[in-house]
N, C-alpha and C positions, 0 to 999 in steps of 0.2 A: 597397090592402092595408096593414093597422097591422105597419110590420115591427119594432114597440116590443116584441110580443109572443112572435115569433118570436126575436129576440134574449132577451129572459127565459128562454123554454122552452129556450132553447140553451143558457143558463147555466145551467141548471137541471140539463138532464143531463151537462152538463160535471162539474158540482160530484158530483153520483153516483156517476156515473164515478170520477172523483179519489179519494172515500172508499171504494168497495170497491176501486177496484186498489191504494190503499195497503196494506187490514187481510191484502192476497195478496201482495205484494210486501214491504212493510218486513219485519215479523216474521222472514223466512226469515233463518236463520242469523246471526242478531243478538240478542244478550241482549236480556232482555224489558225491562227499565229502557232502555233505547236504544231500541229500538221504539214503546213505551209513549209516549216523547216526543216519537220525530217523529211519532206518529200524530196526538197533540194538536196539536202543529203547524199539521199540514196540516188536523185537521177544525175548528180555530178560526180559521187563516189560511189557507185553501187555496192561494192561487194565488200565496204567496209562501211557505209551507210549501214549493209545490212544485218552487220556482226555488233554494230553501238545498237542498229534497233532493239538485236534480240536482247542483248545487255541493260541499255536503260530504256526501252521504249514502253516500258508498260509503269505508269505512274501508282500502281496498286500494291499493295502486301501481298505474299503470297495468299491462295485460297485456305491455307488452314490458320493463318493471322487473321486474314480478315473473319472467320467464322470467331477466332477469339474476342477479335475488336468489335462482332457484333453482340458479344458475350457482355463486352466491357460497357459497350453503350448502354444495353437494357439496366446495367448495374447502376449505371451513374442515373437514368433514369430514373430508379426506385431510389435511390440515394436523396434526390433531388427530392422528394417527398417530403423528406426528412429534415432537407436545409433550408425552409421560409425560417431564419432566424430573423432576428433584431427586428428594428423600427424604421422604415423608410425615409427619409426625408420629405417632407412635403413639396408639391410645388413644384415637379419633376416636369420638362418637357413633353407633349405629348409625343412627338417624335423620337424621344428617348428609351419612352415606356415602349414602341414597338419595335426598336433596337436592342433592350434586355429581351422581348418576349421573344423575338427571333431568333436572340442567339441561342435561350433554350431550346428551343423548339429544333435547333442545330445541331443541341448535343450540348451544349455548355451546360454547367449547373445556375438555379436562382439566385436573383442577387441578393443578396442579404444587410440588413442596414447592421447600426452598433460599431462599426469596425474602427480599431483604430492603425494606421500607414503611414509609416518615413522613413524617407531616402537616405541611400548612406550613398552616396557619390565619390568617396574616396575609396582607393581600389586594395588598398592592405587594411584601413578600417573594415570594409565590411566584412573581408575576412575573418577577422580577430573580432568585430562584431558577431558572426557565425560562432565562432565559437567558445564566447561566453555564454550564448544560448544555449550553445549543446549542453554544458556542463553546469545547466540548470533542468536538465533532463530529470525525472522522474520516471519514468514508463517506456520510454522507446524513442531513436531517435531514427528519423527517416529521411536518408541522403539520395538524392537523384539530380546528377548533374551531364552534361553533354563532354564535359572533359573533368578530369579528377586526377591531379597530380599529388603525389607527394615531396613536397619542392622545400625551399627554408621559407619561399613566401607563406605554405600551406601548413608548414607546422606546427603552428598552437591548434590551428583545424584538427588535423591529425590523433595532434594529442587529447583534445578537449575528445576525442570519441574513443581512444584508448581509456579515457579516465572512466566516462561512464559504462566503457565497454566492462572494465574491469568491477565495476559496482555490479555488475549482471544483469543493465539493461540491455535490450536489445538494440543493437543497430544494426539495420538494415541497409544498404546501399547499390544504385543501381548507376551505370556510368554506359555510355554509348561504346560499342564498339569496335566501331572504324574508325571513329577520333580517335581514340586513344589508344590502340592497337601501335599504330607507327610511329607515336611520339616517345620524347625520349620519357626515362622515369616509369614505363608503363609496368615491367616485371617487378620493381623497387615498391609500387603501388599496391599492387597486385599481395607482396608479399606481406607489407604490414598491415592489410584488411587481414590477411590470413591470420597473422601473429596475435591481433586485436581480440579475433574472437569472429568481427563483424557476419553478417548473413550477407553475402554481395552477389549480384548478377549482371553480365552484361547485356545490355538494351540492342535489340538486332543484331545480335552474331551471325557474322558471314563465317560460317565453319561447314563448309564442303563437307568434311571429310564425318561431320556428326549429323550430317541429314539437314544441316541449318541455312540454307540458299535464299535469298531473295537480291531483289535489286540493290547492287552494293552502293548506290549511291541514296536510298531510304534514311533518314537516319532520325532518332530521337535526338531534338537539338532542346529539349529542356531543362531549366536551372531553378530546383527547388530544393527548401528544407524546411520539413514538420518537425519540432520537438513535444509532444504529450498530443496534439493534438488540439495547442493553445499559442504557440509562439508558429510562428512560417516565415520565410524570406521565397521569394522569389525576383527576377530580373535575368540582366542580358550577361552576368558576369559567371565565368568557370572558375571552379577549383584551380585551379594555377599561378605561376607567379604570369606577373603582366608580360613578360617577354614569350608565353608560354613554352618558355626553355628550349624552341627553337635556334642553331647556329645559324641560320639565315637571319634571323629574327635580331638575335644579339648583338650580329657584323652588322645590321644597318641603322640599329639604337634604335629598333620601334618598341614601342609599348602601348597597352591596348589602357581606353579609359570606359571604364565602364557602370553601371548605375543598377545597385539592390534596392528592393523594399523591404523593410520588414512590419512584417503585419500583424498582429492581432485582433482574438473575438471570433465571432463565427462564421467569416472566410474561412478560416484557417482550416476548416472542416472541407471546407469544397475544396481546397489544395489537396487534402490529405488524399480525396476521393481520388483524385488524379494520378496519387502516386499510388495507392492500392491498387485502382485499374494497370498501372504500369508493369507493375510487381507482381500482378497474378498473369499479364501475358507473358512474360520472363520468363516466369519460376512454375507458373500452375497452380500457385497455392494461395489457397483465401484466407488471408486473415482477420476473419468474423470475431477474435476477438477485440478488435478496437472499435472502441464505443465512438459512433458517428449520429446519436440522436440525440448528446449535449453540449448545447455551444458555450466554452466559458464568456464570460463579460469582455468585451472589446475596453480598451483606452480611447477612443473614442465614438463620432457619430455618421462617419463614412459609410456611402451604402457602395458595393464591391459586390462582383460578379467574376468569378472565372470562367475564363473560353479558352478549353483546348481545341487543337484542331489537327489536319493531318491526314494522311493518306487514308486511314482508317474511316473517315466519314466519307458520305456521299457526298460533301460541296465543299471548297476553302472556307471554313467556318471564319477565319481570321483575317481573309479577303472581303470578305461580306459585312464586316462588323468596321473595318477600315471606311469600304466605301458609304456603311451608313453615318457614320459620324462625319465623314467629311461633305456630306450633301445635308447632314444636319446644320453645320455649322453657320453661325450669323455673322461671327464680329471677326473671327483670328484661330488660324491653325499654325500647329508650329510642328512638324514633324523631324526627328532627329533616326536617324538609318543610315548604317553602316552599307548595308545594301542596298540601294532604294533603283530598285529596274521594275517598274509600275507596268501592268497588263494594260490593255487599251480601256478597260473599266478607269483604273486607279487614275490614268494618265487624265480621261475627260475630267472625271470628278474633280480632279485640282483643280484642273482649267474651270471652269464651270464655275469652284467656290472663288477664284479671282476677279470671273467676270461679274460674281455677284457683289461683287467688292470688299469680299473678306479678305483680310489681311494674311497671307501663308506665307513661312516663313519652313526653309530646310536646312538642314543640318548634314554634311556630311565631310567624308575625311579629305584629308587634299592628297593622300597619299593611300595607294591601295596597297594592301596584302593578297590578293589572290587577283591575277591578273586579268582574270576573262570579264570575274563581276566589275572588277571595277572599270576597266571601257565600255562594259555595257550599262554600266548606271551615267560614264560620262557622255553615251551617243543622247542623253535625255537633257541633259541640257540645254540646249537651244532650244527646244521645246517649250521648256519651264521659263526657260527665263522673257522668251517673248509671251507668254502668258500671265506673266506678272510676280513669278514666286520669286522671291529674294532669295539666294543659296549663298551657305557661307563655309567656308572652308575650314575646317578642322587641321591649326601646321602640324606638320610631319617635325618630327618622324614620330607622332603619337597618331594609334588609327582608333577612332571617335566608333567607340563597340557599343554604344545606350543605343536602345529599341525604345522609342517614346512616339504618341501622341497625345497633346491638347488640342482641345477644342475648345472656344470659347474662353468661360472663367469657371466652370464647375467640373468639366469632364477630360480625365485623363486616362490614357491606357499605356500600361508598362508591364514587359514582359519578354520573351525569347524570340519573337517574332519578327525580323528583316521584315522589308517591305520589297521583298524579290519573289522571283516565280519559284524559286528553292521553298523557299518560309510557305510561300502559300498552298502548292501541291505537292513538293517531300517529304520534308520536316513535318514529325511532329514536335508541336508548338504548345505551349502555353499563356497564353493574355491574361491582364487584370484589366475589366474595366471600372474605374473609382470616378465617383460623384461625390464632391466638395470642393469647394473653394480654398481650405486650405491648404488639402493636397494639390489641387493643381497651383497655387501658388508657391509651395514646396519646388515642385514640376520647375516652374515659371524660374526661379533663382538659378536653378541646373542650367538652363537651357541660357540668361542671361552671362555668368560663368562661359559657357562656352563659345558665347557669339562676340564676347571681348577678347578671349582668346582668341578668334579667326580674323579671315578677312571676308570680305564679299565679292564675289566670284558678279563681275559686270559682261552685260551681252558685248560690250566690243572688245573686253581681252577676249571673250571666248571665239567670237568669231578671226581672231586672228591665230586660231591652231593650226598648227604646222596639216597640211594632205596626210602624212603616214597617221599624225594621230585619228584623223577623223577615216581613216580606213578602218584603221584596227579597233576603233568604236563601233563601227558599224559590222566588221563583222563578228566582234563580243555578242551587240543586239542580236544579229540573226542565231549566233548560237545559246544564248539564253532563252531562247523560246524552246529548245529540243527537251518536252515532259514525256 
């Protein structure tokens, strides 16, 4: 018996098989652009289309995360109760008001007036910013970041948490665990958390081998720090030095620029809420005793709302909150994204605020760090630029790492959020959205800073790219769509 033939016919209806249980399985409750891709995938590569499906094809936490993450929402929920602090500003948009009630109603906490917010834009100050705060600790100091080195950039960090580690405050720390797994520094890291004393946990551990699986490409991309529960920073920047000690990184002289907030008043309590939800899905353990029902007195009269978001919720909380602001907008958006690969939502909505003749303005690097996003955020350019947005080019070899939108002259959002399909359906994220004119004027100088340092990226250099570029753009785009 020829069993050459029988092995063909088997591959034969293997391969049939494969294609229709895909066109019944993918689509189901998956945007059509993400469908669309793995389908191709799988009917151009089958049998390795169907080893990445079973790998990343499911954009969800495992079922015992998410029964945690529904643990966490009900928390933040009742939390929420508790955070109507401060004094609102008057005279708020109505449009506005149904963009905060949203984002609760999403899973974000209240927004809270009183606050006071500013930028530290330089990338070793806010460092050495961080940690003069720590070492005005009193009560506990609570580190959650997406990378956390201990480097010579990060050493007064380091120390300033050794110092009050040593007083016999608590510090607690939680750090991603695919970031920072493969980079260099991570056992050196690891060991003086240990030496310090600190409590540390890492944020989705991929550990096979302790029961701990889910999609290795899930990841906690958040950068926050509570001290007492009255000082906070949050933003786009990690624990690391700017090269983040990368030899790729060093050979090419990049270095990342990046943008903190530091906040006070009673924000700072709905940050904290974020990093206790973080820290009991970690660790399992609730720490009932930090007092979350008193807000100290803010520095100033900013009203502030945070929006997390993430695999964990039912909807891209930070997709939704993007698109409301920018169909709110009247006069001028200026968006600054390291990653900026917009869903067909994001993509109209720009177009849209242009035709309505609002002024937008992008922000991005002219040199990438990770290959795929960055042809995939360059196949959108022709797009934008025939729809009116001005993009301007961040020189190399620095890559432009601020997460910012303004809108208008009141409303600004900063926080850990890209504006790619990563940020909106893997990552979890953290947002600030702040209402004031000072802060977004704050905003407004960052963003001026960076558009004298660039240049402006016009439709006929762009349309003069070389074929190979606008190949390998276009197939970045189709593979950025694979959730």
């Amino acid at each position: 018996m020829d069993w050459t033939w029988w092995v063909l016919a088997l591959g034969v209806v293997v391969d049939i098989v494969i294609r229709i249980a895909a066109i019944i399985i993918i689509p189901r409750n998956r945007r059509p652009t993400a469908a669309m891709a793995w389908l191709l995938a799988i009917f151009f590569i089958p049998y390795v289309g169907v080893v990445l499906f079973l790998l990343i094809g499911n954009p969800r936490l495992p079922r015992a995360r998410r029964r945690k993450q529904d643990q966490i929402n009900e928390y933040i929920a009742e939390t929420s109760d508790q955070l109507h602090f401060g004094t609102l500003r008057p005279n708020a948009p109505e449009w506005l008001r149904s963009v905060v009630a949203m984002n609760q109603e999403l899973g974000a906490l209240p927004i809270s007036g009183d606050n006071g917010a500013h930028l530290i834009s330089d990338y070793q100050e806010s460092l050495d910013a961080m940690a003069d705060s720590i070492r005005e600790a009193t009560e506990y100091v609570h580190v959650e970041f997406y990378i956390l080195q201990s480097d010579a950039s990060t050493d007064n960090f380091f120390r300033a948490l050794e110092e009050v580690a040593a007083r016999g405050i608590p510090v607690r720390v939680l750090f991603d665990h695919w970031a920072n797994r493969w980079k260099p520094r991570y056992r050196a890291t690891i060991k003086r958390l240990d030496a310090m004393g600190a409590d540390w946990h890492l944020m989705l551990p991929m550990q096979p081998f302790k029961g701990r699986i889910q999609r290795p490409d899930l990841r906690n991309h958040r950068k926050l720090l509570v001290i007492d529960g009255k000082v906070g920073y949050l933003g786009s920047q990690n624990v690391t030095d700017s090269t983040y000690n990368l030899p790729k990184n060093i050979k090419r002289g990049l270095h990342w620029v990046d943008l903190m907030v530091r906040v006070d008043g009673p924000i700072v309590l709905a940050l904290n809420a974020i990093f206790l939800s973080d820290w009991y899905s970690e660790s399992d353990e609730i720490l009932s005793e930090i007092d979350m029902t008193s807000a100290a007195t803010g520095s100033g009269d900013l009203d502030c709302q945070i929006v997390p978001s993430g695999p964990g919720f039912e909807v891209e909380n930070n997709l939704r909150l993007f698109l409301a602001l920018v169909y709110g907008a009247q006069d001028k958006i200026m968006i600054v994204s390291p990653y900026f690969v917009p869903d067909e939502a994001l993509l109209l909505a720009v177009s849209a605020a242009c035709d309505r003749g609002v002024q937008v303005e992008l922000f991005v690097s002219e040199e990438g760090d990770q290959a795929v996003v960055y042809h995939a955020q360059r196949s959108y350019y022709e797009a934008l630029l025939r729809a009116g947005v001005r993009i301007w080019m961040y020189p190399k070899p620095y890559i432009l790492h601020t997460k910012s939108l303004t809108v208008d002259h009141e409303i600004a959002v900063i926080g850990s959020s890209n504006m790619d399909m990563r940020s909106f359906g893997l990552n979890l994220e953290i947002s600030m959205l702040v209402r004031g004119e000072e802060f977004v004027a704050e905003v407004r100088a960052v963003e001026d800073q960076y558009r004298d340092l660039s240049r402006e990226l016009t439709l006929q250099e762009w349309m003069q790219q070389p074929l190979r570029s606008t190949v390998l753009d276009n197939l970045a785009r189709l593979s950025s769509a694979l959730q």
